[in-house]
mmCIF file of the N, C-alpha and C atoms, coordinates in Angstrom:
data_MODEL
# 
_entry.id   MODEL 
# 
loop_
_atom_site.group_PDB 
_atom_site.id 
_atom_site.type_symbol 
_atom_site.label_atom_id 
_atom_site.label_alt_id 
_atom_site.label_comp_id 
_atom_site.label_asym_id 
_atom_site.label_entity_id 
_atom_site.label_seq_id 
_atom_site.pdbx_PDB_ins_code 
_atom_site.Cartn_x 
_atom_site.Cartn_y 
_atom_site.Cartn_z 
_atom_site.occupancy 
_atom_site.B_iso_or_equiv 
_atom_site.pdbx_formal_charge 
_atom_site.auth_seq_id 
_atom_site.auth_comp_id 
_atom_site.auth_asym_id 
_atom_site.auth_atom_id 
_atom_site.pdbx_PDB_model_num 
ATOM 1   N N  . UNK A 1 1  ? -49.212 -39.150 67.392 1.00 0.00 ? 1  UNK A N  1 
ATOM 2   C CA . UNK A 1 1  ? -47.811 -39.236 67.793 1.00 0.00 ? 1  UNK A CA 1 
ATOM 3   C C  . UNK A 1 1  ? -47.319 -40.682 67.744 1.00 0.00 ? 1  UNK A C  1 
ATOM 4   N N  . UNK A 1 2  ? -48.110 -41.281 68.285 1.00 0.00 ? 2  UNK A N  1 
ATOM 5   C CA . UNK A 1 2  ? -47.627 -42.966 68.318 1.00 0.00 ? 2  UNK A CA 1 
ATOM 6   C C  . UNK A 1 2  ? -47.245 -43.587 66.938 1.00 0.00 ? 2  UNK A C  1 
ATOM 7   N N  . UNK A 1 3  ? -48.313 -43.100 65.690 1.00 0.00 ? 3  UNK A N  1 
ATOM 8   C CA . UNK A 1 3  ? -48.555 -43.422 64.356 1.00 0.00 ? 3  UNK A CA 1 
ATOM 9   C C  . UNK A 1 3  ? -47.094 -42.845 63.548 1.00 0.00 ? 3  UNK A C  1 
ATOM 10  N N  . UNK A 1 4  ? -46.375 -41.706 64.127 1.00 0.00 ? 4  UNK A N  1 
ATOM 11  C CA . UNK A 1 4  ? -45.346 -40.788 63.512 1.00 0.00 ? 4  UNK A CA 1 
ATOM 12  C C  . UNK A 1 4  ? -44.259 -41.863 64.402 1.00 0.00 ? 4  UNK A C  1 
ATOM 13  N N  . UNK A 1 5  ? -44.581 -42.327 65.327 1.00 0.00 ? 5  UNK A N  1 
ATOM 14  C CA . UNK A 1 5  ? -43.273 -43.348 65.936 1.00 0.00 ? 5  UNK A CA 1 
ATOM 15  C C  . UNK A 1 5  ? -42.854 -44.666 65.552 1.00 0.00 ? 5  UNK A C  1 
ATOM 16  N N  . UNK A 1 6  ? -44.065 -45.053 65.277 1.00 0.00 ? 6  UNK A N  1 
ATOM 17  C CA . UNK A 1 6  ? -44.029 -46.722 63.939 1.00 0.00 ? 6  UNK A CA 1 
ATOM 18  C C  . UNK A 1 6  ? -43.586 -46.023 63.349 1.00 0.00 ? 6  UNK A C  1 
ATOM 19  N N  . UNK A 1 7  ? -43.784 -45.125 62.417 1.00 0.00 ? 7  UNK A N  1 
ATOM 20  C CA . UNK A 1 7  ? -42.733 -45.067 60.893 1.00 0.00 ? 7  UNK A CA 1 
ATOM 21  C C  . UNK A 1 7  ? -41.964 -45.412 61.389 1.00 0.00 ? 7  UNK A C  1 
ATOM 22  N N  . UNK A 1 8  ? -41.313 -44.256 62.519 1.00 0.00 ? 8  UNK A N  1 
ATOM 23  C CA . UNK A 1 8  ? -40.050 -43.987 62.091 1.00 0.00 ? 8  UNK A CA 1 
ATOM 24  C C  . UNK A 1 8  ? -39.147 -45.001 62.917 1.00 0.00 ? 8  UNK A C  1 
ATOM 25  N N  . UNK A 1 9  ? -39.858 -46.167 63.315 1.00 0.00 ? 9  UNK A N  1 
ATOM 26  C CA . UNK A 1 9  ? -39.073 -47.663 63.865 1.00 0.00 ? 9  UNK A CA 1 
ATOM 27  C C  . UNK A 1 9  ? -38.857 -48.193 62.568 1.00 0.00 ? 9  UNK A C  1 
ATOM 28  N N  . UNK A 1 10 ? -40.417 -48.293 61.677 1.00 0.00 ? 10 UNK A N  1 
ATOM 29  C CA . UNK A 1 10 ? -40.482 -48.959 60.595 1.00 0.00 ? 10 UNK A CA 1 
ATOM 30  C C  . UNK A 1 10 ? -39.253 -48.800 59.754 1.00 0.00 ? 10 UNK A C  1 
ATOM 31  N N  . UNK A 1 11 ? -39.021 -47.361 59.677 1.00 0.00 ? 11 UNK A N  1 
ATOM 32  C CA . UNK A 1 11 ? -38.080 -47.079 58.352 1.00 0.00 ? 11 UNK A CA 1 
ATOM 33  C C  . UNK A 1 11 ? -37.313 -47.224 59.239 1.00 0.00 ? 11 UNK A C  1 
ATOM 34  N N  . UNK A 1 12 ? -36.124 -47.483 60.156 1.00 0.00 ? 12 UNK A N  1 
ATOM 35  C CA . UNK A 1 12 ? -35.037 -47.609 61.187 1.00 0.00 ? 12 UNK A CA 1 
ATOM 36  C C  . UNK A 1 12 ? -35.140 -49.170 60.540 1.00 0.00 ? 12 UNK A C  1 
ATOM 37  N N  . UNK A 1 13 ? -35.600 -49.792 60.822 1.00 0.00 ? 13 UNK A N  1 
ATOM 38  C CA . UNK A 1 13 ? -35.816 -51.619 60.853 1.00 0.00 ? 13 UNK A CA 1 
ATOM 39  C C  . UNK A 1 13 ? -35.676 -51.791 59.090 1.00 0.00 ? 13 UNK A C  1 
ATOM 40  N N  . UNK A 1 14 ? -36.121 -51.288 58.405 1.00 0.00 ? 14 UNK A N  1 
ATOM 41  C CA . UNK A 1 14 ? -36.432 -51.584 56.943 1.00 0.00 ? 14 UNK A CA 1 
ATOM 42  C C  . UNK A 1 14 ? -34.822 -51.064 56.689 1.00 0.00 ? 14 UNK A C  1 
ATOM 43  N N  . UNK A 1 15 ? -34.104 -49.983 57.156 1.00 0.00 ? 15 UNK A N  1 
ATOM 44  C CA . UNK A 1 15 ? -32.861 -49.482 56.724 1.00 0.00 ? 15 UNK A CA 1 
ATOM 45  C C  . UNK A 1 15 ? -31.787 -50.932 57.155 1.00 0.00 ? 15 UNK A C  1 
ATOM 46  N N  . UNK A 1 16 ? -31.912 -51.050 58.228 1.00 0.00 ? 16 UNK A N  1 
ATOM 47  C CA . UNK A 1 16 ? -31.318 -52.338 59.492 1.00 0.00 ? 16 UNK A CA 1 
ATOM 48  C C  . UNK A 1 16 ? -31.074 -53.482 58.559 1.00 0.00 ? 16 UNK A C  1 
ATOM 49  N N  . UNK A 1 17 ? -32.305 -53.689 57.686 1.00 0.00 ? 17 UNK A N  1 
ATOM 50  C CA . UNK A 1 17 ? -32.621 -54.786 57.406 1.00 0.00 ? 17 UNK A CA 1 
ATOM 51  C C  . UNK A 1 17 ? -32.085 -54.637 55.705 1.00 0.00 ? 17 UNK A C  1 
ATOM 52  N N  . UNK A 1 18 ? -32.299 -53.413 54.899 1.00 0.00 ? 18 UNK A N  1 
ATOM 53  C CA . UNK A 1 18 ? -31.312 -53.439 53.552 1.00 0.00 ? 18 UNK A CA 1 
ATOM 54  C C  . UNK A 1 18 ? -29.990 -53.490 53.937 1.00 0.00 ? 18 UNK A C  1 
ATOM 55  N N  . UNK A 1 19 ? -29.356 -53.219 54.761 1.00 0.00 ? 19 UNK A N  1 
ATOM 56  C CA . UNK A 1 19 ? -27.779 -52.827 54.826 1.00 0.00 ? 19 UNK A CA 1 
ATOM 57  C C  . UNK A 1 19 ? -27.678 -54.186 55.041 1.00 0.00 ? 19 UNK A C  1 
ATOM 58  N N  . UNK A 1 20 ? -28.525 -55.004 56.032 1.00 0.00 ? 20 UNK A N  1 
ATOM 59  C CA . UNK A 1 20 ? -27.847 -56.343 56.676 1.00 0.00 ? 20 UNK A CA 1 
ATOM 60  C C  . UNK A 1 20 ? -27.989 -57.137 55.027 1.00 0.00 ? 20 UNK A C  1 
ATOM 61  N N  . UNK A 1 21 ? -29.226 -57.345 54.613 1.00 0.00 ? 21 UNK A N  1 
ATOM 62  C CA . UNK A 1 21 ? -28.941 -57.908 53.073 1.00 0.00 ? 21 UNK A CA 1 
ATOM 63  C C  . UNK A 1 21 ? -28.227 -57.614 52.362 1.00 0.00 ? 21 UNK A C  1 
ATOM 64  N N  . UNK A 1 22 ? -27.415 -56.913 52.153 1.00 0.00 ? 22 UNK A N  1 
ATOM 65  C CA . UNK A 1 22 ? -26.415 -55.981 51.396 1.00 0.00 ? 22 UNK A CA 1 
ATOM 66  C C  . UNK A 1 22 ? -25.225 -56.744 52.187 1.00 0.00 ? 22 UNK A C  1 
ATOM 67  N N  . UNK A 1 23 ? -24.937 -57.008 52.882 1.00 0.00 ? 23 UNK A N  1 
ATOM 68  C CA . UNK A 1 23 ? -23.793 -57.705 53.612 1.00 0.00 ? 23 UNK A CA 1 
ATOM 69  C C  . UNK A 1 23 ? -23.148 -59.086 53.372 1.00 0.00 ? 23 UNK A C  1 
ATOM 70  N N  . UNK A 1 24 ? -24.357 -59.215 53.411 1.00 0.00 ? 24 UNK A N  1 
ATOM 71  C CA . UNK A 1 24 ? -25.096 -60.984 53.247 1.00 0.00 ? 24 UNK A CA 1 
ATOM 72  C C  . UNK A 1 24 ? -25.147 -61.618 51.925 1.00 0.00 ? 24 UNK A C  1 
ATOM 73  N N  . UNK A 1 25 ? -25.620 -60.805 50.978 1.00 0.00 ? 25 UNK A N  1 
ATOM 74  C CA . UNK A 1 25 ? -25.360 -60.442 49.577 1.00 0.00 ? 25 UNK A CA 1 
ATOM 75  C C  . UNK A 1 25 ? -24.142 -60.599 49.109 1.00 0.00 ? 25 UNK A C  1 
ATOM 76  N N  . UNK A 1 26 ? -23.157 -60.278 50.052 1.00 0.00 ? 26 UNK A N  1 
ATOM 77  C CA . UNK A 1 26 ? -21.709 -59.727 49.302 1.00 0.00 ? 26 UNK A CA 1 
ATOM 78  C C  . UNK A 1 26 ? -21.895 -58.509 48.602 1.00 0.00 ? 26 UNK A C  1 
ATOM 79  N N  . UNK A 1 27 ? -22.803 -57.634 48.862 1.00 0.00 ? 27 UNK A N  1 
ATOM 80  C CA . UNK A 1 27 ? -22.729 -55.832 48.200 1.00 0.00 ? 27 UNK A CA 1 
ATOM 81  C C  . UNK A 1 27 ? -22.264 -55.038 49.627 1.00 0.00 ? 27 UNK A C  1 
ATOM 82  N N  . UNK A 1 28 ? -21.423 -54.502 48.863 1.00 0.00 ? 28 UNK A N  1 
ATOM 83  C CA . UNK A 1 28 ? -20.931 -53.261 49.919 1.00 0.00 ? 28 UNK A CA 1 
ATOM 84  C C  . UNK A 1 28 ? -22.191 -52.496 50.237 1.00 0.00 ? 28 UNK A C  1 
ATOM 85  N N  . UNK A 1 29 ? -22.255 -51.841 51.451 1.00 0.00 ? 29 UNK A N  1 
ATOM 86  C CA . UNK A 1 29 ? -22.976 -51.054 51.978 1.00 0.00 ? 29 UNK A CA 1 
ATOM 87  C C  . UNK A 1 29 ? -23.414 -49.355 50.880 1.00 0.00 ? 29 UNK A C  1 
ATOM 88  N N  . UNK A 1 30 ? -21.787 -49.109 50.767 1.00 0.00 ? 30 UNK A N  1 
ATOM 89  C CA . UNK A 1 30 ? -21.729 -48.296 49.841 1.00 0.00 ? 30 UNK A CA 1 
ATOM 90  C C  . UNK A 1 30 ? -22.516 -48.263 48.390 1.00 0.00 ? 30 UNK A C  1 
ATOM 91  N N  . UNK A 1 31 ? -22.806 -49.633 47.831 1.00 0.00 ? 31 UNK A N  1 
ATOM 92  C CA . UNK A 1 31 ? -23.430 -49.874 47.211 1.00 0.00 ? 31 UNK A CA 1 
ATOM 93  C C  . UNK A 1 31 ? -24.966 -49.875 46.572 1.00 0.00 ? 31 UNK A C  1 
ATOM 94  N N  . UNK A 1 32 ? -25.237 -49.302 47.957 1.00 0.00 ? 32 UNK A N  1 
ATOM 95  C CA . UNK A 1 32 ? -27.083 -49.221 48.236 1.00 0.00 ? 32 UNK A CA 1 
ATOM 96  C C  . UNK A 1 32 ? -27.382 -47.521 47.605 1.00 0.00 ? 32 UNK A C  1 
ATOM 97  N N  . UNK A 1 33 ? -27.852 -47.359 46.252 1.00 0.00 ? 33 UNK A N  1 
ATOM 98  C CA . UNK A 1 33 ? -27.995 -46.335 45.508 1.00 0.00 ? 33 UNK A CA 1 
ATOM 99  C C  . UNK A 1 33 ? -28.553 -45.258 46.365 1.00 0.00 ? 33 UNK A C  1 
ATOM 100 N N  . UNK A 1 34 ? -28.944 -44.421 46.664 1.00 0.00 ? 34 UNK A N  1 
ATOM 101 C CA . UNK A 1 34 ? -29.938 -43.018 47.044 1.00 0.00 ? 34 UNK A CA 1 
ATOM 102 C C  . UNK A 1 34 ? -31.679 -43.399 46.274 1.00 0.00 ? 34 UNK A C  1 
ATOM 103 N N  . UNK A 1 35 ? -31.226 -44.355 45.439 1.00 0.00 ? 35 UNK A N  1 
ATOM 104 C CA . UNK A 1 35 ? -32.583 -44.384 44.162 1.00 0.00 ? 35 UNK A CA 1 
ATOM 105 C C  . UNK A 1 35 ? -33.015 -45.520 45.243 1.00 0.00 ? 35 UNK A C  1 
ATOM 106 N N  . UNK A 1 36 ? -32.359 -46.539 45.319 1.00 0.00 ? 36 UNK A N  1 
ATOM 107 C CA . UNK A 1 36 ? -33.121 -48.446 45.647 1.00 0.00 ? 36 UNK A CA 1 
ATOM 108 C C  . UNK A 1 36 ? -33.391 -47.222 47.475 1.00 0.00 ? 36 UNK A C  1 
ATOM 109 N N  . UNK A 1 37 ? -32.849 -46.655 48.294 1.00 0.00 ? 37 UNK A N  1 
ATOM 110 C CA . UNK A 1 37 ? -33.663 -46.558 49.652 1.00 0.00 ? 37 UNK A CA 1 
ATOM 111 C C  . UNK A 1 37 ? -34.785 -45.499 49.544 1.00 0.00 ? 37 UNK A C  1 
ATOM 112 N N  . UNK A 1 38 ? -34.320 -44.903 48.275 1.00 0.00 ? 38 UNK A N  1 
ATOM 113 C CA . UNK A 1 38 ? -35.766 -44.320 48.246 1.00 0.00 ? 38 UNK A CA 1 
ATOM 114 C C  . UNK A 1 38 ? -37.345 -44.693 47.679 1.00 0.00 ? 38 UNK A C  1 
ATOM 115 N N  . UNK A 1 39 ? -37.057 -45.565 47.375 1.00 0.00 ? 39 UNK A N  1 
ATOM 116 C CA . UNK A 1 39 ? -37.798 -46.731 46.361 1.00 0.00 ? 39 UNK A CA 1 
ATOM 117 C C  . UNK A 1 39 ? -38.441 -47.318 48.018 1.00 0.00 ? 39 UNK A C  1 
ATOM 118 N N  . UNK A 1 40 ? -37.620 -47.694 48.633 1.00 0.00 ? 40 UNK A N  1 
ATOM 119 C CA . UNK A 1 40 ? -38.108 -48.606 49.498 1.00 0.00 ? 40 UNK A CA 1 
ATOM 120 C C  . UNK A 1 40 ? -38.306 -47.822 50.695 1.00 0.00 ? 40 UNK A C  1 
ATOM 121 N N  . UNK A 1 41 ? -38.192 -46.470 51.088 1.00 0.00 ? 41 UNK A N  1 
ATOM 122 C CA . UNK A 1 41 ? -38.659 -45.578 51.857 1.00 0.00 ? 41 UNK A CA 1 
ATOM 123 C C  . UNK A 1 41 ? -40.081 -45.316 51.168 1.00 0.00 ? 41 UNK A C  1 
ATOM 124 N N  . UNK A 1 42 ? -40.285 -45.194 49.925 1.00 0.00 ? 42 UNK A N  1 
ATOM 125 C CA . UNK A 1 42 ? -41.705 -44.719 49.525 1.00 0.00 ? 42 UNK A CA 1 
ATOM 126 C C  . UNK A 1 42 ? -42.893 -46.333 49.987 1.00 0.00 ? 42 UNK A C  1 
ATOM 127 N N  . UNK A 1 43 ? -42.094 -46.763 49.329 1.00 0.00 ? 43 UNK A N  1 
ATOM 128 C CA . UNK A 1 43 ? -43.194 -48.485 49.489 1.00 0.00 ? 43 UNK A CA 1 
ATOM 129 C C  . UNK A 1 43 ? -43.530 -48.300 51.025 1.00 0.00 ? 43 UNK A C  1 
ATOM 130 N N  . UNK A 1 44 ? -42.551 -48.098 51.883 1.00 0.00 ? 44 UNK A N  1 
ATOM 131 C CA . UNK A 1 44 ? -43.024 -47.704 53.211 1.00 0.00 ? 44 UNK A CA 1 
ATOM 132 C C  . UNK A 1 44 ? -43.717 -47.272 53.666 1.00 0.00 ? 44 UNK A C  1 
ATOM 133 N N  . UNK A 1 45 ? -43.674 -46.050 52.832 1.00 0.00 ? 45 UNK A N  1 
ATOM 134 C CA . UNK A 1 45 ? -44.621 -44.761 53.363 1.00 0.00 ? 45 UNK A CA 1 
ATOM 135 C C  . UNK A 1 45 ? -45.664 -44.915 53.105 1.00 0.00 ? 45 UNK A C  1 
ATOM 136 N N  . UNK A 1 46 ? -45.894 -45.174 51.318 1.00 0.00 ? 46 UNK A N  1 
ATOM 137 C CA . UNK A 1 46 ? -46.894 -45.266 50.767 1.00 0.00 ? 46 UNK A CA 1 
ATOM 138 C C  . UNK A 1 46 ? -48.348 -46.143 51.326 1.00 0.00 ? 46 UNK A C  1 
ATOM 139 N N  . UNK A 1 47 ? -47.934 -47.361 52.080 1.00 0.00 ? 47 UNK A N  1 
ATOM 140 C CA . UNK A 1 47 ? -49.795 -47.974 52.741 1.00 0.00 ? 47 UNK A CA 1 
ATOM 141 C C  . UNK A 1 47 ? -49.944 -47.188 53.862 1.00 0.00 ? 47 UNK A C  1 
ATOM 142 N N  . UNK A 1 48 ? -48.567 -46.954 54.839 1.00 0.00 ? 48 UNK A N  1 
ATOM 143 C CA . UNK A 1 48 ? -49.195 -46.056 55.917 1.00 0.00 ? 48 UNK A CA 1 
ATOM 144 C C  . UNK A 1 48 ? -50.106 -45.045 55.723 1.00 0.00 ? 48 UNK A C  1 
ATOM 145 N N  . UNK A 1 49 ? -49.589 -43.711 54.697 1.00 0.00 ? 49 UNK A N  1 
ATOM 146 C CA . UNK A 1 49 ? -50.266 -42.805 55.158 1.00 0.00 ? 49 UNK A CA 1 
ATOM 147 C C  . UNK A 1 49 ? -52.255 -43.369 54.135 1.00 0.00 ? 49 UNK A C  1 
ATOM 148 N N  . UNK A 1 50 ? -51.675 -44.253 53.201 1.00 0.00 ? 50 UNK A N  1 
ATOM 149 C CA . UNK A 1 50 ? -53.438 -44.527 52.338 1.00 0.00 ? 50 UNK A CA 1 
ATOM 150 C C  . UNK A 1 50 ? -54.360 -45.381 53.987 1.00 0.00 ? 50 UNK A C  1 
ATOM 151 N N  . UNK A 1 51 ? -53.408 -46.072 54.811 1.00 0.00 ? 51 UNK A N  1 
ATOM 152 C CA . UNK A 1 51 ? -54.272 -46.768 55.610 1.00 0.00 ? 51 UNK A CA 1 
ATOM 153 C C  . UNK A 1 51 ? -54.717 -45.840 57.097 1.00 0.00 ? 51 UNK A C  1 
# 
């Protein structure tokens, strides 16, 4: 349960943290594809569940 609660801070903080670069950037929010957060939802996922 604890391990299913990091993700899901992880991916909360990793989302937090594209939108705020996206700001910062000068890219609209709107701008953040379905493809680039899923890209970076997998990179996420992907060492958790191998580690």
């Amino acid at each position: 349960m604890g391990n299913l609660k990091r993700c899901f801070f992880l991916l909360l903080f990793s989302l937090i943290r594209v939108s705020s670069a996206g700001i910062f950037n000068g890219v609209k929010p709107n701008q953040i594809t379905p493809e680039n957060s899923y890209r970076a939802r997998k990179a996420l996922f992907l060492p958790s569940i191998a580690a």
